[in-house]
C-alpha positions as CSV (number, residue, x, y, z in Angstrom):
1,X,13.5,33.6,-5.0
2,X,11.1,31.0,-6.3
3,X,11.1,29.7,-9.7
4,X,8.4,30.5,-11.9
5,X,6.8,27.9,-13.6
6,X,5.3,29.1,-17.1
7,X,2.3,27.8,-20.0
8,X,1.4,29.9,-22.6
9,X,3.8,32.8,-22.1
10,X,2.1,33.9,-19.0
11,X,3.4,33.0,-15.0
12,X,0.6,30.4,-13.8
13,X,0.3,33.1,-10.7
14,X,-1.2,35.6,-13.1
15,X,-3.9,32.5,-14.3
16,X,-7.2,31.5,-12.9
17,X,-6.6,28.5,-10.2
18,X,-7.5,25.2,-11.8
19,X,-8.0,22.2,-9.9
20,X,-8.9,19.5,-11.7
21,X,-9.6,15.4,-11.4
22,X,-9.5,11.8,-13.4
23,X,-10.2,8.7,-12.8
24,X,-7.5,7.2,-14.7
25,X,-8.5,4.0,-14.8
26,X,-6.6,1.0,-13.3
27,X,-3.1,2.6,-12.8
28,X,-1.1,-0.7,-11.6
29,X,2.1,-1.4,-11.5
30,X,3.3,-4.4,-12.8
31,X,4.4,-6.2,-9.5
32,X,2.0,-8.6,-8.0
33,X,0.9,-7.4,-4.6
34,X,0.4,-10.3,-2.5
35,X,-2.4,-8.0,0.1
36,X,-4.9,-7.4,-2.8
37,X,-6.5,-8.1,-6.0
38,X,-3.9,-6.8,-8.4
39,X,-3.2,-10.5,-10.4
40,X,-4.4,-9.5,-13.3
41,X,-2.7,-6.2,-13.9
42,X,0.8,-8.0,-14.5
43,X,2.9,-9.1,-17.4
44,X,1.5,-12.9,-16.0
45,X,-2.2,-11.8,-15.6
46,X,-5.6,-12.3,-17.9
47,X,-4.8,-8.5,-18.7
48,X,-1.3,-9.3,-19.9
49,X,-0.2,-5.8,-17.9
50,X,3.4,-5.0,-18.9
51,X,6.1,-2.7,-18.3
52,X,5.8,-1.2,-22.1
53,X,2.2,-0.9,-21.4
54,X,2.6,0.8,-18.6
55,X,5.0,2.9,-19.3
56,X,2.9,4.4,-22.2
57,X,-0.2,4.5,-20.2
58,X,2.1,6.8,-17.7
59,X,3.0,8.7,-20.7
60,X,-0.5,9.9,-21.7
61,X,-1.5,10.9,-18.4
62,X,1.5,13.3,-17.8
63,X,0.7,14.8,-21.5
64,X,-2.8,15.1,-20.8
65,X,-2.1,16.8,-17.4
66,X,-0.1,19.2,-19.3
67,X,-2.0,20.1,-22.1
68,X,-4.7,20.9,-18.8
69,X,-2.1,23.7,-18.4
70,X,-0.3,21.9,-15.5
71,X,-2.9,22.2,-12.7
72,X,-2.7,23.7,-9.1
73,X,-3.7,20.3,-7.8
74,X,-5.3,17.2,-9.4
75,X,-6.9,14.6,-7.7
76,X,-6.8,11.1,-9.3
77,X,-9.0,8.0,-8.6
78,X,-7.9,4.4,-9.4
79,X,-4.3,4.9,-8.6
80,X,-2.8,1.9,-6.6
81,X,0.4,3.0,-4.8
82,X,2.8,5.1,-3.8
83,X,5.5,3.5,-6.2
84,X,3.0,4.2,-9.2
85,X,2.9,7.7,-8.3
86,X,6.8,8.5,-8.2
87,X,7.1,6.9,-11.4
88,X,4.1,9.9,-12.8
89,X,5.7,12.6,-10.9
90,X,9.4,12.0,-10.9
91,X,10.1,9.8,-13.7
92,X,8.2,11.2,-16.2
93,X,8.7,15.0,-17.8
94,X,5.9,15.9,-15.4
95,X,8.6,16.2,-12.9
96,X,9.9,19.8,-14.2
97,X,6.1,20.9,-13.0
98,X,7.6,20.1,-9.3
99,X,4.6,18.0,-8.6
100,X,4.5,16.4,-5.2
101,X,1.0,14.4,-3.9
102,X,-0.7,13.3,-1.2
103,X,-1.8,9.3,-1.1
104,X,-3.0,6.4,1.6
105,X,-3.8,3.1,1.5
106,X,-7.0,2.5,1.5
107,X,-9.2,-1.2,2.3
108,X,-9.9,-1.5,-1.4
109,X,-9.7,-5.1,-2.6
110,X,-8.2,-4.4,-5.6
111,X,-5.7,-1.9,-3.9
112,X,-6.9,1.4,-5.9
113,X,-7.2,4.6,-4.2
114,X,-7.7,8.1,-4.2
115,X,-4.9,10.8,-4.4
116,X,-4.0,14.5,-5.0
117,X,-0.6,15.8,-7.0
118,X,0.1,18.8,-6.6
119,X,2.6,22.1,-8.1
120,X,4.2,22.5,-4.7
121,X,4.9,26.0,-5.9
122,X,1.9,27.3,-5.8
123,X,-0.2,24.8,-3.2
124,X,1.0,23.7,0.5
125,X,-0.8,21.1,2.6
126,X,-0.8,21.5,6.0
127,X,-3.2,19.3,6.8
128,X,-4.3,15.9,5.5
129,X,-6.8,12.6,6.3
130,X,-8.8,9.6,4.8
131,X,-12.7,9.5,5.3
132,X,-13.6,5.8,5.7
133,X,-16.1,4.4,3.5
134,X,-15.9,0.8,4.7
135,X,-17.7,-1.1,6.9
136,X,-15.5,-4.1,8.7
137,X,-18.4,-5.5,10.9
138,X,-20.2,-6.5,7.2
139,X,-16.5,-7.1,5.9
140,X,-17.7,-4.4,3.0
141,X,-14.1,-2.6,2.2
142,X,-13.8,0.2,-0.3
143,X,-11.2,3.2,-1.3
144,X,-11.8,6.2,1.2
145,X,-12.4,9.6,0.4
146,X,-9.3,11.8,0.9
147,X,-9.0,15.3,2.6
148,X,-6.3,17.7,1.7
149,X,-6.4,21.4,3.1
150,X,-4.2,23.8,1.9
151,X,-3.1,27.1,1.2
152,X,-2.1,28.3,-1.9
153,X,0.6,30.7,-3.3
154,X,-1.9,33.4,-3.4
155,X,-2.8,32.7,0.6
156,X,-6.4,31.1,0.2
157,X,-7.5,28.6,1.8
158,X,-8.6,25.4,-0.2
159,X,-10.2,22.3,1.4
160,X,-10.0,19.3,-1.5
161,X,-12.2,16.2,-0.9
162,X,-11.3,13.5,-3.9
163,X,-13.9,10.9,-4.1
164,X,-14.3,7.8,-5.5
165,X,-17.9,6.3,-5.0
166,X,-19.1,2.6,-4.7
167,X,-20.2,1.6,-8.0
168,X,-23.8,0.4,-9.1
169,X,-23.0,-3.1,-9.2
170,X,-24.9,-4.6,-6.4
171,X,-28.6,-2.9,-7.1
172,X,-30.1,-1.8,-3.8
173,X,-26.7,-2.8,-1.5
174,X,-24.5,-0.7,-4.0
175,X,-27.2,2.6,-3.5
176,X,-27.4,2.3,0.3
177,X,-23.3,2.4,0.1
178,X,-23.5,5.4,-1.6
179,X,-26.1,7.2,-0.1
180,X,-23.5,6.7,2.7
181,X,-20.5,7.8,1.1
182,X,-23.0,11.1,-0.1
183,X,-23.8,11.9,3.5
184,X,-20.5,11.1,5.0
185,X,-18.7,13.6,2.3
186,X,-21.1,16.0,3.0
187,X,-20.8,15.9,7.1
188,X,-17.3,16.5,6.4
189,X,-17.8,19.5,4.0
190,X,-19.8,21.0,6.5
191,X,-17.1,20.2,9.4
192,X,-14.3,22.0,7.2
193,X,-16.5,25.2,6.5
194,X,-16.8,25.5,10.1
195,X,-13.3,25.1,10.6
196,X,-12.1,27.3,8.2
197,X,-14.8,30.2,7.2
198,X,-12.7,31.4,4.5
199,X,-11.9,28.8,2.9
200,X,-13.3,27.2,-0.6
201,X,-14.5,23.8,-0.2
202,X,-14.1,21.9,-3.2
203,X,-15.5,17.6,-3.5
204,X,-14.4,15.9,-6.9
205,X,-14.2,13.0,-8.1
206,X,-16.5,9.7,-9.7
207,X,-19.7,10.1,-7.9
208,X,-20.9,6.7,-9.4
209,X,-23.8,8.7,-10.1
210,X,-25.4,11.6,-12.3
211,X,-25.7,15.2,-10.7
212,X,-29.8,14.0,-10.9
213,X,-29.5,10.9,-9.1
214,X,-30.6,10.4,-5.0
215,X,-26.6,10.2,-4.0
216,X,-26.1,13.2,-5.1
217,X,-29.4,14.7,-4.3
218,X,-30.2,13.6,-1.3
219,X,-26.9,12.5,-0.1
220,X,-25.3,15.4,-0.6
221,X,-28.9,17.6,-0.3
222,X,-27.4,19.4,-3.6
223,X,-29.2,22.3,-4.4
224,X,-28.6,23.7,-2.0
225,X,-27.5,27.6,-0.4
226,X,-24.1,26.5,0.9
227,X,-22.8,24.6,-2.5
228,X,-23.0,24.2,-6.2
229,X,-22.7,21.1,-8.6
230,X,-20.8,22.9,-11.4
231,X,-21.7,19.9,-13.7
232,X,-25.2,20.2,-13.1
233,X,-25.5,23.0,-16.1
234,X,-23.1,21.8,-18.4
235,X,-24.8,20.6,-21.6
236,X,-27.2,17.1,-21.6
237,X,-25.8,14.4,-24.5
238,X,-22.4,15.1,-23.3
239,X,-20.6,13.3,-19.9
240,X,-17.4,12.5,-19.0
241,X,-18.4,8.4,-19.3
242,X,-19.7,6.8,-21.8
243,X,-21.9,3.7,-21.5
244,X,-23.8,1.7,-24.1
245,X,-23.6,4.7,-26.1
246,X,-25.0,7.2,-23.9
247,X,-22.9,9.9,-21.9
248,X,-23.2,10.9,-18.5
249,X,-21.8,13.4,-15.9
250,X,-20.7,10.9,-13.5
251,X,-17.3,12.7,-12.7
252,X,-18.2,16.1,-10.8
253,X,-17.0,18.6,-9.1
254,X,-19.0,20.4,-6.5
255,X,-17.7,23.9,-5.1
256,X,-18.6,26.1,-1.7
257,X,-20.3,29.6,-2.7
258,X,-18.4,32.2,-2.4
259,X,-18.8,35.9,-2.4
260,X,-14.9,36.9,-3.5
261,X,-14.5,34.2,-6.4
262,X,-16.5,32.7,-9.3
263,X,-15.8,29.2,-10.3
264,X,-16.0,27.6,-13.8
265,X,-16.0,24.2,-14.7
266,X,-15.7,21.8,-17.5
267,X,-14.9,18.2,-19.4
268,X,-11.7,17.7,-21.0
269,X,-12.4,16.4,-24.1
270,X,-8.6,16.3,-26.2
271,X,-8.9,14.7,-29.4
272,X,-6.6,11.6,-28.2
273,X,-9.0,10.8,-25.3
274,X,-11.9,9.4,-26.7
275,X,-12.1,7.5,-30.0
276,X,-15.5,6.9,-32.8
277,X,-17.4,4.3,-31.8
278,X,-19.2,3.2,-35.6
279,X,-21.4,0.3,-34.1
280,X,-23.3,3.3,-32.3
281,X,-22.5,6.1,-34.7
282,X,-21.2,8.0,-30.9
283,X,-18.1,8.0,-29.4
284,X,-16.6,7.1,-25.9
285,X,-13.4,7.6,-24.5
286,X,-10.2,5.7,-25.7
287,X,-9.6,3.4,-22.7
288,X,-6.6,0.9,-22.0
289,X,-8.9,-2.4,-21.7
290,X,-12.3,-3.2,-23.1
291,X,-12.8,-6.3,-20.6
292,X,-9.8,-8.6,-21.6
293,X,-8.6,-6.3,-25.0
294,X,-5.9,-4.3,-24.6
295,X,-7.2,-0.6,-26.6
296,X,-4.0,1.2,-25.9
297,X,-6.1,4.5,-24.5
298,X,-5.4,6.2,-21.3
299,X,-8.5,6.1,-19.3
300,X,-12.3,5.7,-19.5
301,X,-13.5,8.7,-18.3
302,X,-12.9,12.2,-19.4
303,X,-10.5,14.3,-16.9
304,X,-12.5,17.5,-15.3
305,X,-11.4,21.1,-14.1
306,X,-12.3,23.6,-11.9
307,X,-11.2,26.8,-12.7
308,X,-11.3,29.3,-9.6
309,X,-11.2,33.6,-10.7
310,X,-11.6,36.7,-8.5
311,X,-14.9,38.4,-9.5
């Protein structure tokens, strides 16, 4: 007999599915990989990255995955390897959730990538790949969007896309990236629905762009009949990142229709993830650096969740 894993006095097979995702913001190690960019993010680097730091950044994560009722599956952005993710899942008290995950290497300079944990009680992978994003004949490298399909304790089907988008720094270069990434994620969302009828297709992650913006509405072609931006409704003023004083939805999660379950989404806004900013009268999220000072927070964006009910 399986064990039953338990929030809130009720079997998580009794709750809605959530799936959620966070960019959590430079999760290094403190060993200098010699292959990438990592320099700064140890005890010897401008960042002054050490193992107490770490540790504590490690501990906020777990916590804040919990108290997000221990999802189905989380994908992560900004995670740089393997080691860093046995030392979230197993070493920390997250491990009594019998997380496992799903992680490559990606071309990244800096060595950041895109992953999915997941309760391995409730979700099984049975298939798994990396999207490339880079382009080696303009020697442009960047993290790839990973695929996980699955089926889940309940025996539904659940295609995950966790994406992590070029960012704006580059103007006009830095949009025709992601106008590529857009229409590359959707070609694949489109591939999966075709393979599996049933299933739900789910993309998350940090677009690098607001649901109004051409990435995501022409790259993606979102509205559209065949998928929903569950961010695009949620309140204006309020984001999951905060720049300049001003919030936006860059982190989304976009979801197949589908006739036998509604989905629900929203920003996780716990008190100890975003901190007053009095120069602005606002506030923004607590993050662990503001360019070279050490803040102590976990992240800089707000995590997100899907929540996934029978109608």
């Amino acid at each position: 007999m399986m064990a039953a894993f338990y929030i809130g006095g009720l079997p998580l097979s009794c709750r809605a599915q959530r799936i959620a995702f966070w960019n959590v913001e430079n999760l290094f190690d403190t060993y200098d990989d010699t292959l990438t960019l990592d320099d700064e993010y140890t005890p010897r680097g401008a960042k002054h990255w050490t193992q107490k730091r770490y540790e504590e950044k490690l501990n906020q994560i777990y916590k804040t995955i919990m108290a997000l009722d221990a999802p189905m599956a989380m994908g992560l952005a900004e995670v740089e390897n393997d080691r860093v993710l046995n030392d979230l899942c197993r070493n920390t008290p997250l491990r009594k959730a019998g997380y496992a995950f799903v992680h490559y290497d990606s071309p990244d300079r800096r060595g950041v990538d895109c992953v999915l944990i997941y309760d391995s009680l409730r979700f099984r992978p049975f298939r798994t790949r990396t999207i490339s994003l880079s382009d080696t004949s303009g020697h442009y490298f960047t993290r790839d969007i990973l695929q996980v399909s699955g089926v889940t304790s309940q025996a539904d089907t659940i295609v995950m896309f966790v994406c992590h988008f070029p960012s704006k720094r580059g103007g006009a270069t830095a949009e025709k990236h992601r106008m590529e990434a857009a229409r590359r994620l959707r070609l694949a969302m489109d591939s999966a629905r075709t393979d599996y009828p049933s299933a739900t297709v789910i993309a998350m992650g940090d677009f690098n762009a607001t649901p109004l913006e051409p990435p995501m509405l022409k790259g993606l072609g979102l509205p559209c009949d065949q998928y929903e931006n569950l961010m695009a409704t949620l309140p204006p003023g309020e984001g999951t990142y905060c720049y300049q004083g001003h919030w936006d939805y860059i982190d989304q999660v976009i979801v197949s229709k589908n006739q036998k379950q509604k989905a629900e989404a929203g920003v996780f806004r716990l008190t100890g993830l975003v901190t007053d900013d009095p120069r602005r009268l606002s506030s923004h999220p607590r993050r662990t650096y503001s360019g070279p000072r050490y803040q102590g927070g976990a992240s800089d964006h707000l995590p997100v969740y899907l929540d996934l009910k029978s109608r």
